[in-house]
N, CA, C and O atoms as a Tripos MOL2 file, in Angstrom:
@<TRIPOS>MOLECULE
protein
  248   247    62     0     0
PROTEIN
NO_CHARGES

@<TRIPOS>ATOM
      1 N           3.3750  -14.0660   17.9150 N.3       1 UNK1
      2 CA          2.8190  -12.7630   18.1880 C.3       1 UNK1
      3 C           3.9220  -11.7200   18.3610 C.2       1 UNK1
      4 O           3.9210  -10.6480   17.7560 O.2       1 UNK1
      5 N           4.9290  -12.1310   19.2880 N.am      2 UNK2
      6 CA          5.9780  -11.2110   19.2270 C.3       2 UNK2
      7 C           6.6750  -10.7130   18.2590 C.2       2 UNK2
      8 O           7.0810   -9.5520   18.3090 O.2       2 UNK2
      9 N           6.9060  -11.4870   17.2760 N.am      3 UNK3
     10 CA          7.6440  -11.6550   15.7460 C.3       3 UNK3
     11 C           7.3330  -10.7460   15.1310 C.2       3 UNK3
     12 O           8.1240   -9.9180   14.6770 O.2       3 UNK3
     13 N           5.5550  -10.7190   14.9390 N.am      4 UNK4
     14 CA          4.8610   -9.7980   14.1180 C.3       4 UNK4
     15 C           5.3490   -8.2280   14.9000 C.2       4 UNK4
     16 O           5.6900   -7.1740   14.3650 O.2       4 UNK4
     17 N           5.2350   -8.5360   16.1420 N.am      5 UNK5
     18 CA          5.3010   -7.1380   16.6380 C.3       5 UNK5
     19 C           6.1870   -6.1860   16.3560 C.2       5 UNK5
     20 O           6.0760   -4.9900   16.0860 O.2       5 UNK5
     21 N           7.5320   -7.2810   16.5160 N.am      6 UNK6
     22 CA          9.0010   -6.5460   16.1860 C.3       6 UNK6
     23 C           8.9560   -6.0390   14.9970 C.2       6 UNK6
     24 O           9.5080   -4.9510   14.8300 O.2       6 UNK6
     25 N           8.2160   -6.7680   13.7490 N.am      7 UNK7
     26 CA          8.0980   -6.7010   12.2890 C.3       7 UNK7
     27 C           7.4390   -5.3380   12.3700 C.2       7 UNK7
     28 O           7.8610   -4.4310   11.6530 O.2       7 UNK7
     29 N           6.6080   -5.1800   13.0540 N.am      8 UNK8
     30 CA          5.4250   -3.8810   12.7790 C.3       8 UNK8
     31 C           6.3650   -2.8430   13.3280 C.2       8 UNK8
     32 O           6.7530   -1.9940   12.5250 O.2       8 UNK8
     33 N           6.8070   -2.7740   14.6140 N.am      9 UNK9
     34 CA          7.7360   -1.6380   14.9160 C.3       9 UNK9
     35 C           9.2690   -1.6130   14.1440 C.2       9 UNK9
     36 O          10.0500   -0.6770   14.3160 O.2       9 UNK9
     37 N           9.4550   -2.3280   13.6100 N.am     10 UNK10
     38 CA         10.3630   -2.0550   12.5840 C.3      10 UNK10
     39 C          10.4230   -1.5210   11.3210 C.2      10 UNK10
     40 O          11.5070   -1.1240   10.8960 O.2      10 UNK10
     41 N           9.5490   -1.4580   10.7350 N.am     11 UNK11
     42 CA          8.6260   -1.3430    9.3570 C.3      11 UNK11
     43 C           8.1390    0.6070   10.1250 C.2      11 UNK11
     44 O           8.1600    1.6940    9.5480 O.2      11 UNK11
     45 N           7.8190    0.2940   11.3700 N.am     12 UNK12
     46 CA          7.3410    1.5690   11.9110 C.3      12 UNK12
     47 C           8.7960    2.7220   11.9460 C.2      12 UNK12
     48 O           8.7420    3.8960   11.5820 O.2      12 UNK12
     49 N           9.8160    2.1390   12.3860 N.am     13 UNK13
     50 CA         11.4120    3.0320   12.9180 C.3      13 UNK13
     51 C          11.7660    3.2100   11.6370 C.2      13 UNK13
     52 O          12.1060    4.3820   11.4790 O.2      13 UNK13
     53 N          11.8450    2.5640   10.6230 N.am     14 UNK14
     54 CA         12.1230    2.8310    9.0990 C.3      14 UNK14
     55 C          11.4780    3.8880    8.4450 C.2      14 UNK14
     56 O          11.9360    4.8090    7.7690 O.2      14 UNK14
     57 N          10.1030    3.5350    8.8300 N.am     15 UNK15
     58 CA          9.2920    4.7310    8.2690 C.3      15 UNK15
     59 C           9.3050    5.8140    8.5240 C.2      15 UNK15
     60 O           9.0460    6.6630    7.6710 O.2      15 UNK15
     61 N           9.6320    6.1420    9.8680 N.am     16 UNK16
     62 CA          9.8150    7.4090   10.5260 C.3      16 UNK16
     63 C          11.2330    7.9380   10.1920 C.2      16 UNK16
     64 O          11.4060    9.1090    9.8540 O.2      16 UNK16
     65 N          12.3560    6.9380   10.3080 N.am     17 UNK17
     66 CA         13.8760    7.0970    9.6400 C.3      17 UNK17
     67 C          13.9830    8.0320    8.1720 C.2      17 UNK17
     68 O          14.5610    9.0950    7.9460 O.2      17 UNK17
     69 N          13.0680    7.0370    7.2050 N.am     18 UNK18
     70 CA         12.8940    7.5540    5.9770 C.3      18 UNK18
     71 C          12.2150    8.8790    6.0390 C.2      18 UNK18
     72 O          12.6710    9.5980    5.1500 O.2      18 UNK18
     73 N          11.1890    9.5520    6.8320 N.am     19 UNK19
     74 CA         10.5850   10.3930    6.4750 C.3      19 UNK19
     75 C          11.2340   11.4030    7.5990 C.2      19 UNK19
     76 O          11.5430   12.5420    7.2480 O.2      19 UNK19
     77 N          11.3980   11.0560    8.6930 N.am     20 UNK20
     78 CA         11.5000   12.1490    9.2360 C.3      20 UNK20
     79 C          12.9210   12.3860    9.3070 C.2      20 UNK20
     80 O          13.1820   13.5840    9.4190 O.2      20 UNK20
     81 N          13.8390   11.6810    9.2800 N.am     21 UNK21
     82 CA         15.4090   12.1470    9.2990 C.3      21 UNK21
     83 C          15.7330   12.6780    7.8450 C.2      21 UNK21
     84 O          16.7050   13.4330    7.8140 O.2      21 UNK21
     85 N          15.1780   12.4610    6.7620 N.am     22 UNK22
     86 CA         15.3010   12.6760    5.4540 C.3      22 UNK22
     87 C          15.2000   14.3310    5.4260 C.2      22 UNK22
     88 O          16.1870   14.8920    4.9490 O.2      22 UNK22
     89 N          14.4030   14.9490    5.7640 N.am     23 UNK23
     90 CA         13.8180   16.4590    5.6630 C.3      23 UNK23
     91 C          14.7870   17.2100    6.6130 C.2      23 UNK23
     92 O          14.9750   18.4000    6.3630 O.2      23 UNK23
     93 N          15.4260   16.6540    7.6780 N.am     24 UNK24
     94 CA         16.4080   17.2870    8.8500 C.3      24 UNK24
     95 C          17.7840   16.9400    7.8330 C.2      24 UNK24
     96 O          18.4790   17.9420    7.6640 O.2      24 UNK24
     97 N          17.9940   16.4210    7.5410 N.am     25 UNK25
     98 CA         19.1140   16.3460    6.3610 C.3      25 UNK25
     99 C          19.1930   17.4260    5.3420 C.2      25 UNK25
    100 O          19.7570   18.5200    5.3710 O.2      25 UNK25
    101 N          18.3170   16.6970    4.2290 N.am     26 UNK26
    102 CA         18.2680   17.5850    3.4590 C.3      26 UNK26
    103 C          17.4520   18.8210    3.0860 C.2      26 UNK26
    104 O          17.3270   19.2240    1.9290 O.2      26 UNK26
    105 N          16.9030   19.3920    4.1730 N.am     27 UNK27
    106 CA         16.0690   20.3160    3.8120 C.3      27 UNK27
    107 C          16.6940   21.6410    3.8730 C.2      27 UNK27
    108 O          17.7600   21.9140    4.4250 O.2      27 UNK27
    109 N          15.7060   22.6340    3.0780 N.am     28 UNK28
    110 CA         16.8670   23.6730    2.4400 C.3      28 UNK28
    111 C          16.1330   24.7750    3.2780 C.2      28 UNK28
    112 O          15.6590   25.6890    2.6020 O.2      28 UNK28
    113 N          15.9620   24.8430    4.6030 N.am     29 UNK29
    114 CA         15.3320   25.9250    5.1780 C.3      29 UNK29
    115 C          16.5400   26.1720    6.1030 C.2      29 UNK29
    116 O          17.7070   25.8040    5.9740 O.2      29 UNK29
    117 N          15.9970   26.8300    6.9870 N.am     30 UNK30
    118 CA         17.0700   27.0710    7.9050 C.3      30 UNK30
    119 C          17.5210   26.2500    9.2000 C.2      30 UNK30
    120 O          16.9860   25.2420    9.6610 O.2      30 UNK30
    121 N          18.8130   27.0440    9.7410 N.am     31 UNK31
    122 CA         18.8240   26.0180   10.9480 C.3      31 UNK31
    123 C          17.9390   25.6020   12.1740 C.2      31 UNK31
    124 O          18.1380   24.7240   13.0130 O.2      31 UNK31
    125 N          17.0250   26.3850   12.0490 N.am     32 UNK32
    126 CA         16.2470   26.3940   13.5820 C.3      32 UNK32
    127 C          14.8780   25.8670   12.9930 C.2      32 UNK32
    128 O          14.0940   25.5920   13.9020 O.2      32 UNK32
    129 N          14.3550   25.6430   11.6880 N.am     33 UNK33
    130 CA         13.6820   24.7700   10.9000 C.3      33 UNK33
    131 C          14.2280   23.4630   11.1740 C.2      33 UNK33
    132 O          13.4040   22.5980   11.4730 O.2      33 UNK33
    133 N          15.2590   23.1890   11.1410 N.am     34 UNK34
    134 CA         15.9060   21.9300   10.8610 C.3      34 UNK34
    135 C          15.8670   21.4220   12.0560 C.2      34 UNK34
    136 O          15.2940   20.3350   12.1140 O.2      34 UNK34
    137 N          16.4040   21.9590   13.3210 N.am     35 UNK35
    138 CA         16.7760   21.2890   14.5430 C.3      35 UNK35
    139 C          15.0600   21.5540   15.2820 C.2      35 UNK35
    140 O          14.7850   21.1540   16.4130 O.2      35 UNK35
    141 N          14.4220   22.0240   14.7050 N.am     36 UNK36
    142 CA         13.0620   22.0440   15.4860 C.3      36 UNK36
    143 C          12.0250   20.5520   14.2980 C.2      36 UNK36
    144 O          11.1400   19.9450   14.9020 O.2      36 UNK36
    145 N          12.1780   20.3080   13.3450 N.am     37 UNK37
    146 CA         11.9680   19.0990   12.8170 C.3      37 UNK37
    147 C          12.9390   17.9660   13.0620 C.2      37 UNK37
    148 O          12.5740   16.9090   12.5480 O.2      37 UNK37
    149 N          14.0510   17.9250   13.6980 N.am     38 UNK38
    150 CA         14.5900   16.6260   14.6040 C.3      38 UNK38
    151 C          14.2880   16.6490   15.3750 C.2      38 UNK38
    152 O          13.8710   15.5300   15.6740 O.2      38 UNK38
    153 N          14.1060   17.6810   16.5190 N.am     39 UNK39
    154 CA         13.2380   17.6990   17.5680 C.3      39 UNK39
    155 C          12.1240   16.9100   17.8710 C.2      39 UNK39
    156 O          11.9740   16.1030   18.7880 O.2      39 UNK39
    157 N          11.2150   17.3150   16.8080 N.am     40 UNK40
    158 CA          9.8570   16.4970   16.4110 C.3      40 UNK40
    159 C          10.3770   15.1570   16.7850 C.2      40 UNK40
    160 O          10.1620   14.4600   17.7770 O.2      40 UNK40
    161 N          11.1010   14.9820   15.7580 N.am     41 UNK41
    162 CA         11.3700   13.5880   15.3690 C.3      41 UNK41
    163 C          12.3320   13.1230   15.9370 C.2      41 UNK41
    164 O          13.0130   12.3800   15.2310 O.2      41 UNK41
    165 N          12.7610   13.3120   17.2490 N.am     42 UNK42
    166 CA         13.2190   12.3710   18.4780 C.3      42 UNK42
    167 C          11.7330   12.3310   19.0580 C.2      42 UNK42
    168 O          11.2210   11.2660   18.7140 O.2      42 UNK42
    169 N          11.1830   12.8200   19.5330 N.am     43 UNK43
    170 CA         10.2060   13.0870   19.9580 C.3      43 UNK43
    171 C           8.9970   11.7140   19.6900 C.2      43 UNK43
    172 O           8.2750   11.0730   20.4540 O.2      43 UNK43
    173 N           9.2540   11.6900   18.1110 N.am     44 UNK44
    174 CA          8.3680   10.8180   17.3320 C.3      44 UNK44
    175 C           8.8270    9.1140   17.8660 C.2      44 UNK44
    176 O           8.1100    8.1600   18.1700 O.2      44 UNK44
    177 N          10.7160    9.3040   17.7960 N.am     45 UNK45
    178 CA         11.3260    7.3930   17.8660 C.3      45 UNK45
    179 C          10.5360    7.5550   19.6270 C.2      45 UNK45
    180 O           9.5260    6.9330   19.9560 O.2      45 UNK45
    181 N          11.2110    8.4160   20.4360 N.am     46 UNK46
    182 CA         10.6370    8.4230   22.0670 C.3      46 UNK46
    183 C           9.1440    7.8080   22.0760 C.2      46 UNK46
    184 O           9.1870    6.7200   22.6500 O.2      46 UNK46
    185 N           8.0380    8.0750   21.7080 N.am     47 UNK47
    186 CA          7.4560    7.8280   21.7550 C.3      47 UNK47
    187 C           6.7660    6.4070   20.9490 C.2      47 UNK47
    188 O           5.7170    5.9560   21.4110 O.2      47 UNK47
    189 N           7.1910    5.9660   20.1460 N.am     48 UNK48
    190 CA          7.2950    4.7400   19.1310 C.3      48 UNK48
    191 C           7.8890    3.7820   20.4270 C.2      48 UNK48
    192 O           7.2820    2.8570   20.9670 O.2      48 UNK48
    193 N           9.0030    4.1920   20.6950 N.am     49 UNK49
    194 CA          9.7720    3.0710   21.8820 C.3      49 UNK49
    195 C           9.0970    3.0980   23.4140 C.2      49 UNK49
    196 O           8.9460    2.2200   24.2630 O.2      49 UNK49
    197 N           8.8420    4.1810   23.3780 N.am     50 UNK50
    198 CA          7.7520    3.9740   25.0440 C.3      50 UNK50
    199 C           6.6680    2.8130   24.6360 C.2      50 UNK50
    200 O           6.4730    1.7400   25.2070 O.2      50 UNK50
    201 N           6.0540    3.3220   23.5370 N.am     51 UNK51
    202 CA          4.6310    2.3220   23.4260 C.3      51 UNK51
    203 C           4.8420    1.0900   23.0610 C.2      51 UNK51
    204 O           3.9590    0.2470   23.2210 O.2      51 UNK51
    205 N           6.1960    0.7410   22.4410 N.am     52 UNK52
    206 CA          6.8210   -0.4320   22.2590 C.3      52 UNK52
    207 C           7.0010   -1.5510   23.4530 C.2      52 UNK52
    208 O           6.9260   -2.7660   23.6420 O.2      52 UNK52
    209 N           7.3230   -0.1680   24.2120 N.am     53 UNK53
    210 CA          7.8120   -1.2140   25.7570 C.3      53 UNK53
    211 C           6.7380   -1.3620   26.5030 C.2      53 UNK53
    212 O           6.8540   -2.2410   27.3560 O.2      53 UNK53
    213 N           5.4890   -0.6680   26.4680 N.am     54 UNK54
    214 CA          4.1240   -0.8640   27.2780 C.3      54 UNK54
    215 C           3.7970   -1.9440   26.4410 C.2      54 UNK54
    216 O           3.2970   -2.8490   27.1090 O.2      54 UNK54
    217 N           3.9040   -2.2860   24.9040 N.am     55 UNK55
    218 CA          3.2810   -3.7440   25.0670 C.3      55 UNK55
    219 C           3.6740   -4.6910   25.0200 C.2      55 UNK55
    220 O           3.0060   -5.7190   24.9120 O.2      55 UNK55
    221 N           5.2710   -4.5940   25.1090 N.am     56 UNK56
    222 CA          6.1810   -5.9220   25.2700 C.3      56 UNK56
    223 C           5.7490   -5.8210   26.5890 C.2      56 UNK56
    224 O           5.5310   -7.0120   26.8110 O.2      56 UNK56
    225 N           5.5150   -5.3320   27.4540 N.am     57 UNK57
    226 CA          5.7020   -5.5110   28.9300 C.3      57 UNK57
    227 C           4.0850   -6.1210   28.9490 C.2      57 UNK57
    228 O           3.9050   -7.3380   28.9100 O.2      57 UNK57
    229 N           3.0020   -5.2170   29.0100 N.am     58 UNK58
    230 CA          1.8400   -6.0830   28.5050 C.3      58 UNK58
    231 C           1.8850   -7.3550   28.4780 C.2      58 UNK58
    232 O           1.5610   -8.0040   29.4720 O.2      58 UNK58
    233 N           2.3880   -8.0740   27.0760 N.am     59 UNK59
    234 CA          2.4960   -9.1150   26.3450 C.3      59 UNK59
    235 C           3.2440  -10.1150   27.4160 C.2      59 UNK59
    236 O           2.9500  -11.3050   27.3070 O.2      59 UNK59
    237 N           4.1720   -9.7500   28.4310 N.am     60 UNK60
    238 CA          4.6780  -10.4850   29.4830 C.3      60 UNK60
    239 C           3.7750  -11.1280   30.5730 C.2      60 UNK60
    240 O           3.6760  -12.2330   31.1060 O.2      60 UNK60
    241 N           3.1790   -9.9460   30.6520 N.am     61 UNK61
    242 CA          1.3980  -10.4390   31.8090 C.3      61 UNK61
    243 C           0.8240  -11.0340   31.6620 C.2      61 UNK61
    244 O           0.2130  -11.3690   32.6760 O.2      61 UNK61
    245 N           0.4790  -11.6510   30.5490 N.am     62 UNK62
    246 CA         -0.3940  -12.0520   29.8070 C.3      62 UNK62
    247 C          -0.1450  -13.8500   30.4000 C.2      62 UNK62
    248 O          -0.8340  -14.7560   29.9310 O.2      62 UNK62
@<TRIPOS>BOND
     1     1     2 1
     2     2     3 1
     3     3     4 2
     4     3     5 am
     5     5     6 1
     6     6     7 1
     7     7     8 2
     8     7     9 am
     9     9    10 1
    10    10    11 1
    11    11    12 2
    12    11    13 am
    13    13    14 1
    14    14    15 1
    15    15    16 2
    16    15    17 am
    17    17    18 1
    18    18    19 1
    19    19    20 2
    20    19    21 am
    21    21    22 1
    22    22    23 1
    23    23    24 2
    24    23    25 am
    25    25    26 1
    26    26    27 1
    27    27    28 2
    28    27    29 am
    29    29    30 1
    30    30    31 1
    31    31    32 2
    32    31    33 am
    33    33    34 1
    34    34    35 1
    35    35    36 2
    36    35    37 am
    37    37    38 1
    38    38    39 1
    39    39    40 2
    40    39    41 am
    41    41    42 1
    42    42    43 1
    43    43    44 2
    44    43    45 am
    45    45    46 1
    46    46    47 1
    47    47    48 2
    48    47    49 am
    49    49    50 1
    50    50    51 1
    51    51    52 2
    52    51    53 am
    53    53    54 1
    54    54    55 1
    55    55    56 2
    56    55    57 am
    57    57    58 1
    58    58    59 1
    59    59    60 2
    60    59    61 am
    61    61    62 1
    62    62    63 1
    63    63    64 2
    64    63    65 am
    65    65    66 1
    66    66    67 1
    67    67    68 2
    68    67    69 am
    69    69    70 1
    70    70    71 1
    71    71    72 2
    72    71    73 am
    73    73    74 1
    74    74    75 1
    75    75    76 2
    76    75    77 am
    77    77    78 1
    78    78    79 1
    79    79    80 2
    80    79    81 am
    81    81    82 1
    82    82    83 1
    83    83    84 2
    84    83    85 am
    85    85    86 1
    86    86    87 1
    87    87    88 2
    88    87    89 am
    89    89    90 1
    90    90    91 1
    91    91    92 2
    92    91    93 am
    93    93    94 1
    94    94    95 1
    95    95    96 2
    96    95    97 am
    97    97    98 1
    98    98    99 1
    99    99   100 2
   100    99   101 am
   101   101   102 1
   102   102   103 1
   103   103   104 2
   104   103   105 am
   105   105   106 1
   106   106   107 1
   107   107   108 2
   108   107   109 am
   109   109   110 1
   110   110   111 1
   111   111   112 2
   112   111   113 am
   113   113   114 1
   114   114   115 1
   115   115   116 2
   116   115   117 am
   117   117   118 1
   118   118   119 1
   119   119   120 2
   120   119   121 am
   121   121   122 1
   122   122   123 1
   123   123   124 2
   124   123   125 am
   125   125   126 1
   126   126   127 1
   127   127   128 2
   128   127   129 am
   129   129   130 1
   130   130   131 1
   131   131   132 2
   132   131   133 am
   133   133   134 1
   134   134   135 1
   135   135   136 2
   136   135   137 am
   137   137   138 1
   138   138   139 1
   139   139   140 2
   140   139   141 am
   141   141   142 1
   142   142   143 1
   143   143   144 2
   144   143   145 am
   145   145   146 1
   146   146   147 1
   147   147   148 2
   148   147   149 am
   149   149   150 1
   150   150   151 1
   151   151   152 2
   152   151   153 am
   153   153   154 1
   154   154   155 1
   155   155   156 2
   156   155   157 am
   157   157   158 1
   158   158   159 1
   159   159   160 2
   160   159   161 am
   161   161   162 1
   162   162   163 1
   163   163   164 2
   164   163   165 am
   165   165   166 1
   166   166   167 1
   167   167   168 2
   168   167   169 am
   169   169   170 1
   170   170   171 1
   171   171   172 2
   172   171   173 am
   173   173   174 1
   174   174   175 1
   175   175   176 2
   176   175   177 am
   177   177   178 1
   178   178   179 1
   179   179   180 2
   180   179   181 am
   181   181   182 1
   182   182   183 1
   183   183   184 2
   184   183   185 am
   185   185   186 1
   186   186   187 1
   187   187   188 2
   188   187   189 am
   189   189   190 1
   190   190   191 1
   191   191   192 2
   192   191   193 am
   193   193   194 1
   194   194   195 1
   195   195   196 2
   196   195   197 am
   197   197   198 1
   198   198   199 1
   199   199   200 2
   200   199   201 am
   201   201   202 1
   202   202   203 1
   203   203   204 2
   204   203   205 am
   205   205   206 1
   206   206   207 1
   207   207   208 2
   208   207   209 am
   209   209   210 1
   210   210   211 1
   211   211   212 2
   212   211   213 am
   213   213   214 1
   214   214   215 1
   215   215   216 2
   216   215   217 am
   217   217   218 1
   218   218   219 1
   219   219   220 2
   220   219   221 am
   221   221   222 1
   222   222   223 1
   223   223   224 2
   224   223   225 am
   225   225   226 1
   226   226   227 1
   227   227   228 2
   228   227   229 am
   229   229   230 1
   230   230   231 1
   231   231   232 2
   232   231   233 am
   233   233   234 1
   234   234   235 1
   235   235   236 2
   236   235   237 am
   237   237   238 1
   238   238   239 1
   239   239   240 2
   240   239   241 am
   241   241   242 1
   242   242   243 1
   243   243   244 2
   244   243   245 am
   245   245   246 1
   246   246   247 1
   247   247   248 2
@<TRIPOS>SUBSTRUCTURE
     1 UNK1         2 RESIDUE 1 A UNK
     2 UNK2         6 RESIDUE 1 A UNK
     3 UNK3        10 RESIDUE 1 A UNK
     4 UNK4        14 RESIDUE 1 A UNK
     5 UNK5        18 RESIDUE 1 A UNK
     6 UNK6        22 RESIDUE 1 A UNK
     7 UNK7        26 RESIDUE 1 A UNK
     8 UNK8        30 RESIDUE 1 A UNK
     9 UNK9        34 RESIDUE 1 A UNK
    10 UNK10       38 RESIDUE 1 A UNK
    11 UNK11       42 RESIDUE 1 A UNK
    12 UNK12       46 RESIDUE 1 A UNK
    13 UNK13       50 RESIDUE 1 A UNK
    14 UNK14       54 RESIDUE 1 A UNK
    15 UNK15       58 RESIDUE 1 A UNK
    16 UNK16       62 RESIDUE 1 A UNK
    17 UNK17       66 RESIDUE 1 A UNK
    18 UNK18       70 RESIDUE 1 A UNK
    19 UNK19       74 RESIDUE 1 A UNK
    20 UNK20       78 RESIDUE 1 A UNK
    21 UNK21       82 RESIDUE 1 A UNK
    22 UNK22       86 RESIDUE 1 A UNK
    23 UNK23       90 RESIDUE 1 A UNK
    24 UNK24       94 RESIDUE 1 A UNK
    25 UNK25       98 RESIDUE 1 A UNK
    26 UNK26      102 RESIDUE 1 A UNK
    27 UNK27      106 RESIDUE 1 A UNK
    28 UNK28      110 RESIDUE 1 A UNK
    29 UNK29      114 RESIDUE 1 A UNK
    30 UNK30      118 RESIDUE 1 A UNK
    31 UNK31      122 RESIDUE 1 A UNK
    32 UNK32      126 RESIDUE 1 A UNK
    33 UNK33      130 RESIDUE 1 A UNK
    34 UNK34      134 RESIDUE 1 A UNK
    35 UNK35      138 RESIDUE 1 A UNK
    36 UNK36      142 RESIDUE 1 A UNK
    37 UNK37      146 RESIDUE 1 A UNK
    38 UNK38      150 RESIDUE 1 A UNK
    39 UNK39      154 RESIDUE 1 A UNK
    40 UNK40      158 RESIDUE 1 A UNK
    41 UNK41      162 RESIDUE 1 A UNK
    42 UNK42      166 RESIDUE 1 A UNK
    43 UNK43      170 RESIDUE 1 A UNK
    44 UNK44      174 RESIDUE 1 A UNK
    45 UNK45      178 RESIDUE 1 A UNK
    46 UNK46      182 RESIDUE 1 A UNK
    47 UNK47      186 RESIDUE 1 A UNK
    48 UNK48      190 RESIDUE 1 A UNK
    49 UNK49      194 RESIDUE 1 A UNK
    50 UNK50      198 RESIDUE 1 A UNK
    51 UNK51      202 RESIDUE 1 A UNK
    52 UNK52      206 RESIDUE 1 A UNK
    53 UNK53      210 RESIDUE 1 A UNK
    54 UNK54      214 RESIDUE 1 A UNK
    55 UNK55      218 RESIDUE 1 A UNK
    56 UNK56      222 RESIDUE 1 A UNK
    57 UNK57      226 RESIDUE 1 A UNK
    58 UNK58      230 RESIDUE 1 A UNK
    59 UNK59      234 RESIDUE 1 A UNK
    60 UNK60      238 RESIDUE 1 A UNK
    61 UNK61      242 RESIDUE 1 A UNK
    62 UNK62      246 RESIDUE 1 A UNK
């Protein structure tokens, strides 16, 4: 069960890697476009890793 989990939130940090660090790179807008879409997207891993750790911790109770 755990295996899968790591698999799913990994597959998940990639996806968000690929999409959301990709556009803060290369995107051709401006700077305050740019640092307000990394923003987001700390925002996005923060929250991916909170809910990560509510169900590893979960999954401990059990």
């Amino acid at each position: 069960m755990r295996g899968l989990l790591y698999a799913l939130f990994a597959v998940l940090y990639i996806l968000i890697t690929f999409f959301g660090l990709g556009p803060v790179l290369f995107a051709d807008g401006s700077g305050r476009e740019r640092l307000l879409t990394l923003i987001v997207v700390l925002l996005i891993y923060a929250a991916v890793t909170v809910g990560l750790r509510i169900i590893l911790k979960w999954l401990r109770r059990r």
